[in-house]
N, C-alpha and C positions, 0 to 999 in steps of 0.2 A: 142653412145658416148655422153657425155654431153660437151656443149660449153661451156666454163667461160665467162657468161654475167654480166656486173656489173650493166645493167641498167636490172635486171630482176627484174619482177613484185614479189618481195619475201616482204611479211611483218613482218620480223622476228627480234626482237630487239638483237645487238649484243652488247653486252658490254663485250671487251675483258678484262681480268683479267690475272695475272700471270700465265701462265702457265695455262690457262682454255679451254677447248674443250665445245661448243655453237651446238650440231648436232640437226636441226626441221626438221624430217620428211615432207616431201610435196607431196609427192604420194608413190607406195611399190617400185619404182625400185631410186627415187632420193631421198635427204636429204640436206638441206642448212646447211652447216658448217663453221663456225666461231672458230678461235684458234689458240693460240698463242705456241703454243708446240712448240718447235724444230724441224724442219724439216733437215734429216740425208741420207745418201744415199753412195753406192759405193764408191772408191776414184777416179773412172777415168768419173763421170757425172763433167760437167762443173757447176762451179760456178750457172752462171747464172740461170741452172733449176730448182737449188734449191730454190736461192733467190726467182724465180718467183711464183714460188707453195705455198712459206714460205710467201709473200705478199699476195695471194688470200685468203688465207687462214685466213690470221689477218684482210680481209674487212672481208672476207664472200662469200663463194662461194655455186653452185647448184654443186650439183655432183652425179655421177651414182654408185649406190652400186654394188658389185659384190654379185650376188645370191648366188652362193656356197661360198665364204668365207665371215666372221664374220669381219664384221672395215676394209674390202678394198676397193676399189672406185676408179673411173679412170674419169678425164676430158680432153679436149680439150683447149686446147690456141693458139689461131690461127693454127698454122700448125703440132703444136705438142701435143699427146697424153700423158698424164701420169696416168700411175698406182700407188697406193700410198697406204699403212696399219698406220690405225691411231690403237699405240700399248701403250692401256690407263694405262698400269701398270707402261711400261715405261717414259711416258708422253712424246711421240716424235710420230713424224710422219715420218715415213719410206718410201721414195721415190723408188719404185722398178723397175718400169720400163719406159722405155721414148723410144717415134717411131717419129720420124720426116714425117709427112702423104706427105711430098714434096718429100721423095726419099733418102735427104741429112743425112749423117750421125748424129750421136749427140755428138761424142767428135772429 
């Protein structure tokens, strides 16, 4: 799983634009991503995991690709893991699944 580190060693220029997706490669399994898409999800995820993924996402985050599927990637934020599909046709980013690693539910 990848941490959301915001002091990571990444030198990657992000200038967010309307609606723009920023992905640099950093090894074969990570990708630094920058973007201001929309981020969207179920109606029963809380507010707040969106918000949270919709702000890393607009600095700039390190994130772990998923091998078999194409624009999906899953991070860490402190205790909770999220999976997420950046869907470039729609220009949004799809929040798909969220685990609380503490035990605790998510809604």
């Amino acid at each position: 799983m990848s941490h959301a580190n915001p002091a990571a060693n990444v030198t990657a220029d992000c200038r967010v634009e309307t609606l723009q997706l920023v992905p640099t490669p950093l090894e074969p399994s990570f990708v630094w991503v920058c973007s201001d898409f929309p981020v969207t999800s179920w109606a029963s995820v809380p507010a707040n995991y969106v918000s949270r993924l919709s702000e890393a996402l607009a600095e700039g985050i390190v994130v772990k690709r998923d091998p078999s599927r194409h624009d999906f990637f899953e991070v860490v934020f402190a205790d909770t893991w999220m999976y997420f599909h950046i869907a470039h046709r729609l220009r949004l980013v799809y929040l798909v699944a969220i685990v609380n690693l503490n035990g605790t539910g998510v809604g």
